[in-house]
C-alpha positions in Angstrom: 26.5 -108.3 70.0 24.3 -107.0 66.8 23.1 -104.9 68.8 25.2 -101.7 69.4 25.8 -102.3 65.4 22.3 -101.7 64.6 21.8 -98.5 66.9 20.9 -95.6 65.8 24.2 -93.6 66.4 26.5 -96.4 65.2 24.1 -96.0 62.0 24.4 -92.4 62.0 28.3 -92.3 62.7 28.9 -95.0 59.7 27.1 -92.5 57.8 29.1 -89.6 59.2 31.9 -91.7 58.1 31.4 -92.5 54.4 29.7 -88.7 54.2 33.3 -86.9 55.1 35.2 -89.7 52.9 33.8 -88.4 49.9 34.1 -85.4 51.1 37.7 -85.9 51.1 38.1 -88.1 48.0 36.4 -84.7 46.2 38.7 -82.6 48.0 41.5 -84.1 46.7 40.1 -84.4 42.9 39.4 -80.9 42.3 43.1 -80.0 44.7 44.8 -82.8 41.7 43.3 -80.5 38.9 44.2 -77.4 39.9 47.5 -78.2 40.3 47.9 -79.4 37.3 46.8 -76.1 35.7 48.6 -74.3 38.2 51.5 -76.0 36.7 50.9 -76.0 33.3 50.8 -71.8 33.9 53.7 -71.7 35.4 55.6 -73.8 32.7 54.3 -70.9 29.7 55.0 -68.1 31.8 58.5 -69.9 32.1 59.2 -70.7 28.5 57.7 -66.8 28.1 60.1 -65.5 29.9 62.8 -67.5 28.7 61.9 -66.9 24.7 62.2 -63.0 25.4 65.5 -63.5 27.6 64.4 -62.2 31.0 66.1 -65.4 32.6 68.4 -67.9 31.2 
C-alpha cells in the first residue's frame, strides 16, 4: 500500500504536479496585472478622447 506512493514516478509526477501549479498560479499573476494596466490605458485614452470631444 506505501508502496506505489513511495515509487519513483508517483514522486516524480507529484513533482510534475506542484511544478505546473506554480506555473499556473504565476501565469495568472502576471495575466491579473496586465489587465489592470491594460485597463487603466484604456480608461485615459477614453477620458482623452472624451475631453477633446471625439465621442460623447
Amino acid at each position: 500500500m506505501i508502496d506505489p506512493l513511495t515509487s519513483g514516478s508517483a514522486v516524480l509526477l507529484a513533482l510534475a504536479a506542484i511544478a505546473l501549479l506554480a506555473v499556473v498560479i504565476v501565469a495568472v499573476r502576471i495575466a491579473i496585472k496586465l489587465a489592470i494596466r491594460v485597463g487603466i490605458v484604456a480608461a485615459i485614452v477614453l477620458a482623452g478622447l472624451y475631453t477633446v470631444g471625439v465621442i460623447g
